[in-house]
LOVEX-944077 format. One record per residue (C-alpha): y, z, x; residue number from 0. Coordinates in Angstrom, 3 decimals, padded with zeros to 6 digits. Example, Ala and Ser with C-alpha at 12.3 -4.5 7.8 and 13.67 -1.06 7.14 Angstrom:
% LOVEX-944077
{Y -004.500; Z 007.800; X 012.300; nr 0}
{Y -001.060; Z 007.140; X 013.670; nr 1}
//
This chain:
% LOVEX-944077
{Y -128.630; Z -158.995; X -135.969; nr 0}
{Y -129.607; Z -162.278; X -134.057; nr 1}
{Y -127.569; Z -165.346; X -134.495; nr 2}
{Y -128.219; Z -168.893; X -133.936; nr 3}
{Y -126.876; Z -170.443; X -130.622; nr 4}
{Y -123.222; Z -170.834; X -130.516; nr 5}
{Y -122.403; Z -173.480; X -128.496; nr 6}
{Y -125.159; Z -176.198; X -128.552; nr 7}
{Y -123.445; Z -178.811; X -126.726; nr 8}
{Y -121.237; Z -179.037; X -123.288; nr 9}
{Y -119.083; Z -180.827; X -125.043; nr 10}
{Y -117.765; Z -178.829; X -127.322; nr 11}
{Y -115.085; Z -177.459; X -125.285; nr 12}
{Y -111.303; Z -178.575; X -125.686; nr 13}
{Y -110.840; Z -182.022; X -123.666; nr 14}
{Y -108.142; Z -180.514; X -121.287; nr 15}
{Y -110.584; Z -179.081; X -119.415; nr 16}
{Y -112.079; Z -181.817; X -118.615; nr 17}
{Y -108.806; Z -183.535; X -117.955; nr 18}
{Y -107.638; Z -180.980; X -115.224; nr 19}
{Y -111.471; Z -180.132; X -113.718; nr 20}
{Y -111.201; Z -184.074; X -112.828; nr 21}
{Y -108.111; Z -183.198; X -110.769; nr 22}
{Y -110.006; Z -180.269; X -109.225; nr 23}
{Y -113.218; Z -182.332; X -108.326; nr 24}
{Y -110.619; Z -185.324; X -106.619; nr 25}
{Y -108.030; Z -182.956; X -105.020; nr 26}
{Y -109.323; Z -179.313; X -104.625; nr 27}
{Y -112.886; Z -178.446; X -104.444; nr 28}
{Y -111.596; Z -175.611; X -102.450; nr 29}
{Y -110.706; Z -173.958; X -104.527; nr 30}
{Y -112.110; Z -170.725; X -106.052; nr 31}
{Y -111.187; Z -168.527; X -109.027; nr 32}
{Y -111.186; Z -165.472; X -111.031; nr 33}
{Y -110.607; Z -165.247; X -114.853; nr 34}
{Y -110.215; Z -162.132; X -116.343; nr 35}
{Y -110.538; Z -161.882; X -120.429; nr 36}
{Y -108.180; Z -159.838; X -122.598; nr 37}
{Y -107.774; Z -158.644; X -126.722; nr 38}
{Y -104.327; Z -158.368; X -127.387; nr 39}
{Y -105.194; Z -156.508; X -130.998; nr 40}
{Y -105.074; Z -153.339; X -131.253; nr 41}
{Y -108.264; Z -151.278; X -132.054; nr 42}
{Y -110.464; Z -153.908; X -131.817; nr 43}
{Y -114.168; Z -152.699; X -131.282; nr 44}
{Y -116.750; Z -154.661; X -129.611; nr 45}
{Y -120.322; Z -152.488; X -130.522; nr 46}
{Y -123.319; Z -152.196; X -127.985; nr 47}
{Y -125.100; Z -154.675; X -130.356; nr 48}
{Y -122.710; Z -157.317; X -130.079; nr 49}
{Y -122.245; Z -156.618; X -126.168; nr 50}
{Y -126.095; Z -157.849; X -126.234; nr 51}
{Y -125.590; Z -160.835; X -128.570; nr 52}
{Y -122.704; Z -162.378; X -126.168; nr 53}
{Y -125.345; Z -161.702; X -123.746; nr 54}
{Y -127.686; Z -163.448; X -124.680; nr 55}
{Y -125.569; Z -166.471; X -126.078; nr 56}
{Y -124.200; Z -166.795; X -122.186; nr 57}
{Y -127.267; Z -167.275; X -121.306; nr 58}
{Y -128.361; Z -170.033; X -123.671; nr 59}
{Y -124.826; Z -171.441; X -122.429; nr 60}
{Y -125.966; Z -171.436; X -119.318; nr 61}
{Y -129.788; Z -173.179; X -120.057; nr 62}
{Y -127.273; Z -175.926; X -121.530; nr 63}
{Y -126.925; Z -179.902; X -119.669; nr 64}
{Y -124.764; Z -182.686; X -120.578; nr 65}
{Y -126.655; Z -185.260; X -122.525; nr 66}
{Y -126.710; Z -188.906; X -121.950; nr 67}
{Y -124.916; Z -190.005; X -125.009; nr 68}
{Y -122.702; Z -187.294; X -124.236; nr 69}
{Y -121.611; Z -188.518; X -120.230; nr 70}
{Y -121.286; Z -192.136; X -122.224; nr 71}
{Y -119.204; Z -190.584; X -124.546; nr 72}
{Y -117.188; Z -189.195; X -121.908; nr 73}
{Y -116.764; Z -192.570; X -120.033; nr 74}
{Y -115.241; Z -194.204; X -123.448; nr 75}
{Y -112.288; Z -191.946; X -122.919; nr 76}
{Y -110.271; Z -194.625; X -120.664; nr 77}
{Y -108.479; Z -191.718; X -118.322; nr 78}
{Y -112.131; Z -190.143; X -117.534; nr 79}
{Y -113.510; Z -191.503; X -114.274; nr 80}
{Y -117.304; Z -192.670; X -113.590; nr 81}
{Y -117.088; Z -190.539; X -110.166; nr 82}
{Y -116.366; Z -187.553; X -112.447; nr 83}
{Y -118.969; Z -188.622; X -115.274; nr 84}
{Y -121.682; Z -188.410; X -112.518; nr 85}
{Y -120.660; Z -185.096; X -110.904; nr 86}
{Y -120.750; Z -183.551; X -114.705; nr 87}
{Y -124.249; Z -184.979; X -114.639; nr 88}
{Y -125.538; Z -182.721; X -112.502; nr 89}
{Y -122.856; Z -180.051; X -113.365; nr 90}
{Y -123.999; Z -176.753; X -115.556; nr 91}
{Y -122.410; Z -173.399; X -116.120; nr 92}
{Y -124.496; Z -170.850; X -113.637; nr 93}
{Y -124.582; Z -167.537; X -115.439; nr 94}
{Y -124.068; Z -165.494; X -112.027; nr 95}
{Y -120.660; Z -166.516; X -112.289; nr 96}
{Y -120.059; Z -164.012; X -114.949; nr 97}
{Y -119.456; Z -160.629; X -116.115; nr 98}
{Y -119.777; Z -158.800; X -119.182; nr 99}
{Y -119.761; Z -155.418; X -119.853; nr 100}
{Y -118.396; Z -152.607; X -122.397; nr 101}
{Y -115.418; Z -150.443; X -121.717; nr 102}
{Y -114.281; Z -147.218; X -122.522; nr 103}
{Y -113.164; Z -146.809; X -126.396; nr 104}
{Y -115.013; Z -150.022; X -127.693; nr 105}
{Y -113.312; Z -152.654; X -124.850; nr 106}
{Y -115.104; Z -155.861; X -123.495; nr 107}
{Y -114.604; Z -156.527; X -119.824; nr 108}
{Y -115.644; Z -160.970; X -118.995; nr 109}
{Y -114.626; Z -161.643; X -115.725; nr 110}
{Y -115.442; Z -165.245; X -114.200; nr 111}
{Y -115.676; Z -165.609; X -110.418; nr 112}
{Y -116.521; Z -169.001; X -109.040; nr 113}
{Y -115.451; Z -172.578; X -107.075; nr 114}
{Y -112.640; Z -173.165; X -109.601; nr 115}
{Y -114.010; Z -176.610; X -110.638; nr 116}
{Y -116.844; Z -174.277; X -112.399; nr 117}
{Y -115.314; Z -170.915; X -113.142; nr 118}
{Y -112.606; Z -172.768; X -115.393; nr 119}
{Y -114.853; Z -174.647; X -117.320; nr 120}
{Y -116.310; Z -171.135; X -118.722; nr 121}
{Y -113.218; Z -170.426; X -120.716; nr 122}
{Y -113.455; Z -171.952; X -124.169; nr 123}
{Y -116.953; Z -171.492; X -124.318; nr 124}
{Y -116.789; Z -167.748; X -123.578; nr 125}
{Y -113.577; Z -167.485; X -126.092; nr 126}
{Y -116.066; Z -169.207; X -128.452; nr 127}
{Y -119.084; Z -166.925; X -128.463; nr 128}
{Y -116.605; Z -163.568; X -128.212; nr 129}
{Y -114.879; Z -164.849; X -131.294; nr 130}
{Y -118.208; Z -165.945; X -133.293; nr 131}
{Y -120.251; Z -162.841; X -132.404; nr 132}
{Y -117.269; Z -160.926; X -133.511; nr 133}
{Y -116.221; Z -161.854; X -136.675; nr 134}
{Y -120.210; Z -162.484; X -137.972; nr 135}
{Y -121.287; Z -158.908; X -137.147; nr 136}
{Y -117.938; Z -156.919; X -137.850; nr 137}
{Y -117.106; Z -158.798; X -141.211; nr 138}
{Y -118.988; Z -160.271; X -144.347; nr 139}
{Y -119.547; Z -163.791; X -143.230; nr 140}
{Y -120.219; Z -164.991; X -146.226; nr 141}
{Y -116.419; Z -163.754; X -148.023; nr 142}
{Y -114.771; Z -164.343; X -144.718; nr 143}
{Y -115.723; Z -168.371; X -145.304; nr 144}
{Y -115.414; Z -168.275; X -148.583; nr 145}
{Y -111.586; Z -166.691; X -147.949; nr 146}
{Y -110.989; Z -169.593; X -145.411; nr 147}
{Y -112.267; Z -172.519; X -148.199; nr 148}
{Y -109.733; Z -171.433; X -150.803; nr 149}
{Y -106.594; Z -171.566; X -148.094; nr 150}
{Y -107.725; Z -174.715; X -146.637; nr 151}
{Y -107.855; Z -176.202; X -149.641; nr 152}
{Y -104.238; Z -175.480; X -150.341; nr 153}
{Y -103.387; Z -177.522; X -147.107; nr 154}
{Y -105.213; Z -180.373; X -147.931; nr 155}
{Y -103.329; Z -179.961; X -151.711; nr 156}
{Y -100.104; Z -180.149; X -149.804; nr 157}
{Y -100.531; Z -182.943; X -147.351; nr 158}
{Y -101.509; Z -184.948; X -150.268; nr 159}
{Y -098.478; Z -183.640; X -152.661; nr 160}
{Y -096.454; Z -184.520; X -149.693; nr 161}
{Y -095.354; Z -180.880; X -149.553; nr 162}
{Y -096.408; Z -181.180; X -145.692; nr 163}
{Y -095.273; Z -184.478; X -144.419; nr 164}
{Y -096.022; Z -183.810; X -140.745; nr 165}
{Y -098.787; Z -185.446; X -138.049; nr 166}
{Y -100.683; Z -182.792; X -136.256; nr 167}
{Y -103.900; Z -182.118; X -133.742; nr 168}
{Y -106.677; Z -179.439; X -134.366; nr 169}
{Y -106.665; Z -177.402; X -131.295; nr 170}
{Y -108.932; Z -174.599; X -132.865; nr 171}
{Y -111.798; Z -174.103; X -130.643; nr 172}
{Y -110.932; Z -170.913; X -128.950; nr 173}
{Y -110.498; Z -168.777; X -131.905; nr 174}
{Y -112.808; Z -170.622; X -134.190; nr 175}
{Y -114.312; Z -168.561; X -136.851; nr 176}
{Y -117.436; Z -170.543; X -136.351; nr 177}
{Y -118.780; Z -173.371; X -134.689; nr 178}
{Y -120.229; Z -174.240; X -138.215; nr 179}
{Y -116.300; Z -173.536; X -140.024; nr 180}
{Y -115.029; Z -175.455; X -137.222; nr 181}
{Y -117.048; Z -178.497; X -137.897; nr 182}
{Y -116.078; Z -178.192; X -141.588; nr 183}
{Y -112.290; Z -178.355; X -141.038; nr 184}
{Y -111.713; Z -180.792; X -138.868; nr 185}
{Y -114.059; Z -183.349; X -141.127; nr 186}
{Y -112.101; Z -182.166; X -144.211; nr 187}
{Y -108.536; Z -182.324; X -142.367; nr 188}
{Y -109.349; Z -186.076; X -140.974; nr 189}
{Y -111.217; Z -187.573; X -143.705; nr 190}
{Y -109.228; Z -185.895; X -146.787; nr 191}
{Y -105.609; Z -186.236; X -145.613; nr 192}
{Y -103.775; Z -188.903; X -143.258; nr 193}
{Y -102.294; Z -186.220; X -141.176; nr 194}
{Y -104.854; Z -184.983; X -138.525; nr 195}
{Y -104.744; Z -187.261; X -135.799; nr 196}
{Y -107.391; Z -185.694; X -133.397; nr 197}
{Y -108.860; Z -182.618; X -132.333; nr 198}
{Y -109.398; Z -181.155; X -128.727; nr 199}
{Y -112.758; Z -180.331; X -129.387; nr 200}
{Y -114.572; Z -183.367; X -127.681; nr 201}
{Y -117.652; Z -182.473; X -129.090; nr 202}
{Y -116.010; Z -182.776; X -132.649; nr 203}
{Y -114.046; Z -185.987; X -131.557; nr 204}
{Y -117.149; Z -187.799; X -130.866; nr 205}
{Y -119.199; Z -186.343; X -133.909; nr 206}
{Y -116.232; Z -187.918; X -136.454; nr 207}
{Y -115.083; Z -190.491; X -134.002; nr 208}
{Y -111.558; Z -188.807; X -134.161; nr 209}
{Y -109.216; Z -188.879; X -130.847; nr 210}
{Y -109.690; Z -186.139; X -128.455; nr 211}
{Y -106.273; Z -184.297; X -127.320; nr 212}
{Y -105.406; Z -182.694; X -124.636; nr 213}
{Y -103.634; Z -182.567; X -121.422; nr 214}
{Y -102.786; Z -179.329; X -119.296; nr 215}
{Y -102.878; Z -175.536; X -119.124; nr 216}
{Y -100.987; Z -173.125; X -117.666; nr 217}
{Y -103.814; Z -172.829; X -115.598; nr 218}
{Y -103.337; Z -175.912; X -113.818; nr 219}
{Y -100.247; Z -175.227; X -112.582; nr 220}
{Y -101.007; Z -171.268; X -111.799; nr 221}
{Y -103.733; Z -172.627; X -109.661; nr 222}
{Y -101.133; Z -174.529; X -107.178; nr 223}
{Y -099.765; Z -170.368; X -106.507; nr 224}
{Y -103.084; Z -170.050; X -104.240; nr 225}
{Y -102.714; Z -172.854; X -102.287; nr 226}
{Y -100.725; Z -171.684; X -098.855; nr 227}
{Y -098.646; Z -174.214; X -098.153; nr 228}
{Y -097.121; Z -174.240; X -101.516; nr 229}
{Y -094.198; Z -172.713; X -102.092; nr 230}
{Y -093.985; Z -170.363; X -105.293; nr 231}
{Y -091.232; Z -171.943; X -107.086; nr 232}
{Y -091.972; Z -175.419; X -106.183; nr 233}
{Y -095.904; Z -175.658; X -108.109; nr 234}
{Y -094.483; Z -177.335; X -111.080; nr 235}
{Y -093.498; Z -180.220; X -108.946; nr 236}
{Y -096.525; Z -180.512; X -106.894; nr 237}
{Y -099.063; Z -180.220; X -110.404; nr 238}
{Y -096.770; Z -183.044; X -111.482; nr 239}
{Y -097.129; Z -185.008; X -108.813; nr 240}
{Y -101.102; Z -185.034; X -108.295; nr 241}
{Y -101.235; Z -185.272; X -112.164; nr 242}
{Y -099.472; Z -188.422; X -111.735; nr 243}
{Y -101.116; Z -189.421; X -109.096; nr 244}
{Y -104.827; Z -189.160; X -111.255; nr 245}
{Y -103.477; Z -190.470; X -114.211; nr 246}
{Y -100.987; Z -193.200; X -113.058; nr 247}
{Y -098.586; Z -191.944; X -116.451; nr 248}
{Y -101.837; Z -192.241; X -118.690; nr 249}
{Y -102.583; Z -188.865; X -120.408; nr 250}
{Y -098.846; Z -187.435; X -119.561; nr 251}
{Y -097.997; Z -185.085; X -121.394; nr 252}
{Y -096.319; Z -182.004; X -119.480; nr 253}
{Y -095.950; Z -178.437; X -120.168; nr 254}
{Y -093.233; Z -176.921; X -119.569; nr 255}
{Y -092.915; Z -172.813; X -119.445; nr 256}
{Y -095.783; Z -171.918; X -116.719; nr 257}
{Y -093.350; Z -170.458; X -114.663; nr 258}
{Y -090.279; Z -170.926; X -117.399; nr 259}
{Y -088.771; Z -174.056; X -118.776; nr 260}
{Y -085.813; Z -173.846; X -117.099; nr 261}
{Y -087.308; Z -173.993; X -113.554; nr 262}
{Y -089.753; Z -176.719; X -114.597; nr 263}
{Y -086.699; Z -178.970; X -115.518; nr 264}
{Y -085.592; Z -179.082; X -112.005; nr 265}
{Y -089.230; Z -180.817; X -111.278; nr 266}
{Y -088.629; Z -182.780; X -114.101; nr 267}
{Y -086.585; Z -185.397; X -112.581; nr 268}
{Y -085.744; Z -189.000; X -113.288; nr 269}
{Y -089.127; Z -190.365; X -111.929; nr 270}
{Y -090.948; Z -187.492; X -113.676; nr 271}
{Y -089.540; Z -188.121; X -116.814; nr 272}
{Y -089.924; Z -191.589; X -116.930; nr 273}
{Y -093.950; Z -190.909; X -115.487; nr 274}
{Y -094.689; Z -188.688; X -118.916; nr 275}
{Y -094.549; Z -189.529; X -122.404; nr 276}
{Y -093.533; Z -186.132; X -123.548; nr 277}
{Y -093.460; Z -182.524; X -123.102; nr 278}
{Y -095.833; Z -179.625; X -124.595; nr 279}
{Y -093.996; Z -176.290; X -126.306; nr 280}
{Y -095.946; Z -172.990; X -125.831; nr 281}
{Y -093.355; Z -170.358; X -125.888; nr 282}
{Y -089.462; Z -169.271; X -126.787; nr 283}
{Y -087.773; Z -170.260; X -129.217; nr 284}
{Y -088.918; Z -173.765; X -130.473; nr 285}
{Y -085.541; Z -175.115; X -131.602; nr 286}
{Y -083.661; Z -174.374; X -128.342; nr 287}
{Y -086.789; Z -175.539; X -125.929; nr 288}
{Y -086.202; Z -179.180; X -128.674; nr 289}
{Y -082.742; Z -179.455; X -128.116; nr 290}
{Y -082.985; Z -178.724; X -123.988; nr 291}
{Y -085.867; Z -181.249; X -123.943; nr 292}
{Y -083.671; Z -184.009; X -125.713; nr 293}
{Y -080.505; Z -183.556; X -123.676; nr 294}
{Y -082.704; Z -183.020; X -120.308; nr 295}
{Y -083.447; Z -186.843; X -121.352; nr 296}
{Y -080.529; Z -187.829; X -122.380; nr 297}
{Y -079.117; Z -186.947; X -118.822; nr 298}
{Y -081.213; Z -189.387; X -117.685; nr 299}
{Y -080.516; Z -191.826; X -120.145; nr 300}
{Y -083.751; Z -191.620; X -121.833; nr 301}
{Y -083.588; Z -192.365; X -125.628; nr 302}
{Y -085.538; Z -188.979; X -127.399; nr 303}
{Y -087.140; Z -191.187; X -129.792; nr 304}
{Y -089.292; Z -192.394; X -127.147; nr 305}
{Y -090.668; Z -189.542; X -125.985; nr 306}
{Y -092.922; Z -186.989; X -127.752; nr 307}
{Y -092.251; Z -183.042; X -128.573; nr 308}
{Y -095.652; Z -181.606; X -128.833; nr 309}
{Y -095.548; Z -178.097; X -130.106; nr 310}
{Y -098.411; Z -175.555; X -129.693; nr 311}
{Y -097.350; Z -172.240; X -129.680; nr 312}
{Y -099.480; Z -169.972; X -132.429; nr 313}
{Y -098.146; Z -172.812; X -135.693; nr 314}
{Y -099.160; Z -172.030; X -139.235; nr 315}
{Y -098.396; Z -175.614; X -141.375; nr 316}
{Y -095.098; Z -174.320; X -143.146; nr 317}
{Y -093.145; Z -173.596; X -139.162; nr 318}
{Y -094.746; Z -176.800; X -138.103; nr 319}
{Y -093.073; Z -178.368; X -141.023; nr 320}
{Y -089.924; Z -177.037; X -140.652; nr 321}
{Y -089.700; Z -177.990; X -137.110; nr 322}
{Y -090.923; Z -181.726; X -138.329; nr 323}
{Y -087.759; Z -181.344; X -140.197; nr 324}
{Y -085.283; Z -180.314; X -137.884; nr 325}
{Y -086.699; Z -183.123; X -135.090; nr 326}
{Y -088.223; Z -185.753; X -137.140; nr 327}
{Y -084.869; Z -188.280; X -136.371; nr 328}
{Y -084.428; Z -186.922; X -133.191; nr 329}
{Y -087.717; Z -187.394; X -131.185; nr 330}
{Y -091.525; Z -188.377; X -131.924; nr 331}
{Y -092.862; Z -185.096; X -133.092; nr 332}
{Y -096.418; Z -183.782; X -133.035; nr 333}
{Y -098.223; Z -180.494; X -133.188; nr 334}
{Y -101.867; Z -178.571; X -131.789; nr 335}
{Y -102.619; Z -176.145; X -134.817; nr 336}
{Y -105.203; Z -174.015; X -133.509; nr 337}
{Y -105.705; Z -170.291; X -135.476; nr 338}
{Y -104.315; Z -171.676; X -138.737; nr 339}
{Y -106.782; Z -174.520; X -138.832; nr 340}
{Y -110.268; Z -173.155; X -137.640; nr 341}
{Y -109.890; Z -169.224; X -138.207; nr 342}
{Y -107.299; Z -168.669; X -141.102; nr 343}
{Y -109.402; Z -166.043; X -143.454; nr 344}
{Y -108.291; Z -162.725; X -145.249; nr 345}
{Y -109.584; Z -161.253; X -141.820; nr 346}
{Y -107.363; Z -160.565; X -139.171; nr 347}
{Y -107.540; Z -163.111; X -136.156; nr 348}
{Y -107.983; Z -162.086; X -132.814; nr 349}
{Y -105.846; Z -163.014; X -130.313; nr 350}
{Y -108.196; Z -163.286; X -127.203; nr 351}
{Y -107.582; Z -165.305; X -123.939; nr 352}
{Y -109.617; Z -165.354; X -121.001; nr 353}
{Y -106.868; Z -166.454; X -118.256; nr 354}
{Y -106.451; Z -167.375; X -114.436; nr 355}
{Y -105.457; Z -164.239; X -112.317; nr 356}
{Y -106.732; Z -164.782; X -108.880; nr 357}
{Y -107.208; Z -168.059; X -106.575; nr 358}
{Y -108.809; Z -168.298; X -103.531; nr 359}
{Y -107.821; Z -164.391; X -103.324; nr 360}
{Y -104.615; Z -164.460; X -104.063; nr 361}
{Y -102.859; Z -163.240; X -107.511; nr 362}
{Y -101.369; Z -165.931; X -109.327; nr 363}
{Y -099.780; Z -165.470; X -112.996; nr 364}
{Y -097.582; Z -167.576; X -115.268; nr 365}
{Y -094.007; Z -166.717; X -116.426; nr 366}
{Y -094.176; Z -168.323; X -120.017; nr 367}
{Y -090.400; Z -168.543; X -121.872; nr 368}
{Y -091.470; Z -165.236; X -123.842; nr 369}
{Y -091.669; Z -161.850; X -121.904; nr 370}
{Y -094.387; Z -160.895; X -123.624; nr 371}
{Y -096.844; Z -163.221; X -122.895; nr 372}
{Y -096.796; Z -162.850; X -119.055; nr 373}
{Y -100.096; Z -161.806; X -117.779; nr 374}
{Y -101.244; Z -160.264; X -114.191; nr 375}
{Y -103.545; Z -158.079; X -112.829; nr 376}
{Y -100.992; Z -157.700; X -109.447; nr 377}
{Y -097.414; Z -155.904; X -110.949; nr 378}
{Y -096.227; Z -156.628; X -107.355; nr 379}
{Y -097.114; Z -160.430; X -107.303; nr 380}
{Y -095.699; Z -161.274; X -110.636; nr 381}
{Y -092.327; Z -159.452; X -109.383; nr 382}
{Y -092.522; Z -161.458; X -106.598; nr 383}
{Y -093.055; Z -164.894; X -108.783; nr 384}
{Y -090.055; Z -163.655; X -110.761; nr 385}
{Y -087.665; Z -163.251; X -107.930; nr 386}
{Y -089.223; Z -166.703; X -106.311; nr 387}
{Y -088.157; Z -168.766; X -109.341; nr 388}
{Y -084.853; Z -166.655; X -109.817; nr 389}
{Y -083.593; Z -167.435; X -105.984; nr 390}
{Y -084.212; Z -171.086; X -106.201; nr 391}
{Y -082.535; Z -171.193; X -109.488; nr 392}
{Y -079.628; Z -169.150; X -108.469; nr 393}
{Y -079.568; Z -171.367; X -105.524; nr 394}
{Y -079.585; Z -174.716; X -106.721; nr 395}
{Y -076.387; Z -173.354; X -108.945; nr 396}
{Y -074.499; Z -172.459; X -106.030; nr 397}
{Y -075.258; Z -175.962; X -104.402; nr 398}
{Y -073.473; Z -177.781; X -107.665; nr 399}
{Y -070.494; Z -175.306; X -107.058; nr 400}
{Y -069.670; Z -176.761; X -103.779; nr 401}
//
């Protein structure tokens, strides 16, 4: 079965990439990187045929330049820099920077090993063709759209009933169901309701002259854990700081739970709060991450209402609206809807990342706020990490006791 080319355009990728790769190209060209991929379903199978089909679509990746409207469309966005612009111009992902190979009981091994300024630009794309080539040869296309029509037509039916009340982003590229299904929803979302206020998909944005979203990953701040002279516990306040220092408080919104929420607060100080606009969600418990948020500003005499809560962590449109509900008069609320927007079918989604594990040659890992979500390839480092960030937490307790 041979399918059309998935990704036809460099720019249809989530903007955040772009947004950290410009801190990379000012700050740490040094830098180099390993990304490993990983299924978290269970008995997921990934056939010999569609082993060569993600193949092959790497490599038409990989034939892929930016286009001219496309670096102009890229200058428009006011925090993107013409130094950058140029250097994307004679940018392009090199395929020898990859690997992909079968596994043992139906696996799929993608590993990415490159200068991190082009190893981390391979994400999306990759999570794009794995999740295309996936659900077109193990499922009936045809029903599987067909399944996804009739349930996104109930959400337009309730933001116009009012049932869902709520302002939200599209942040579905990684688990799309299709480029093609992709396209459809976010036109339908932002021209038949007044509730979608972007998407991260830049190519998208530009297509339907829609915002394009986006500010961090954990990556970003996992990438600080290879740098030497860094200590562990203290990378949240160094990403912070040569965030700010690109984007002068433009493009600030901060997440929180790369190496937990509760450590990140001590970073987040009165200068750092005052630098963002708001704060990104991405695991824990949503309500108790809100309510730490608003009284971490609060002790700094920060009104809530002037800062946003951007929650992102795997929303369907009924929790997004409850947690609308709950926040709504306590601080500006938004939310990134990713699955539930661009791959919600009768099917099964998978839940596939392709994430940051090594820098320079070191192991680096993020905690998150949920257990579960913690992911290394070194048991030892990520120990390690966890005692770093529990000593200078346990230590900056015993300072306010004396």
């Amino acid at each position: 079965m041979k399918l059309a080319p998935i990704v036809t355009s460099l720019l249809d990728t989530d903007l955040y990439k772009f947004n950290m790769d410009q801190v990379i190209f000012h700050k740490h060209t040094d830098l180099c990187g390993q990304y490993y991929f990983k299924c978290r379903n269970e008995g997921v199978e990934f056939t010999d045929e569609m082993l060569g089909e993600i193949k092959e679509q790497v490599a038409h990746l990989c034939s892929l330049r930016f286009k001219k409207n496309e670096l102009d469309y890229l200058r428009s966005i006011r925090f993107i820099k013409n130094d950058y612009v140029e250097f994307l111009r004679l940018w392009h992902p090199i395929r020898d920077y990859v690997s992909i190979e079968n596994t043992e009981n139906g696996g799929l091994s993608v590993v990415v090993d490159g200068p991190l300024f082009s190893a981390m630009q391979f994400e999306i794309y990759l999570l794009e063709i794995i999740n295309e080539v996936y659900f077109r040869m193990a499922y009936d296309y045809g029903r599987l759209v067909r399944s996804a029509e009739e349930r996104l037509d109930k959400k337009i039916k309730a933001f116009n009933d009012g049932t869902y009340t709520f302002s939200f982003a599209e942040f579905g590229c990684r688990r799309r169901l299709s480029r093609e299904w992709e396209d459809v929803v976010v036109r339908r979302l932002s021209k038949e309701t007044k509730n979608c206020v972007g998407t991260s998909n830049v190519y998208l944005a530009m297509k339907h002259d829609l915002t394009p979203i986006g500010t961090y990953a954990h990556e970003y701040v996992q990438m600080y854990q290879g740098i030497d002279e860094i200590p562990l516990a203290y990378t949240n306040q160094f990403a912070m700081q040569d965030w700010y220092d690109e984007y002068r408080g433009d493009n600030g919104t901060a997440l929180t739970d790369t190496i937990t929420t509760e450590l990140f607060l001590k970073d987040f100080n009165r200068s750092m709060v005052n630098n963002y606009n708001g704060v990104r969600h991405d695991s824990g418990d949503p309500y108790k991450w809100g309510e730490m948020m608003i009284e971490h500003y609060k002790s700094y005499g920060v009104d809530p209402k002037t800062k946003l809560l951007l929650f992102s962590d795997s929303l369907d449109f009924d929790r997004a609206q409850a947690l609308y509900d709950y926040f709504k008069d306590k601080a500006k609320v938004s939310f990134g809807i990713g699955t539930f927007c661009s791959n919600d079918t009768e099917a099964e989604p998978l839940n596939i990342v392709i994430k940051l594990q090594y820098v320079n040659g070191r192991p680096v890992a993020k905690l998150s706020d949920t257990p579960g979500k913690a992911m290394c390839k070194d048991t030892e480092y990520l120990e390690y990490l966890k005692r770093s960030v529990a000593f200078r937490l346990d230590r900056q307790k015993d300072d306010r006791k004396k």
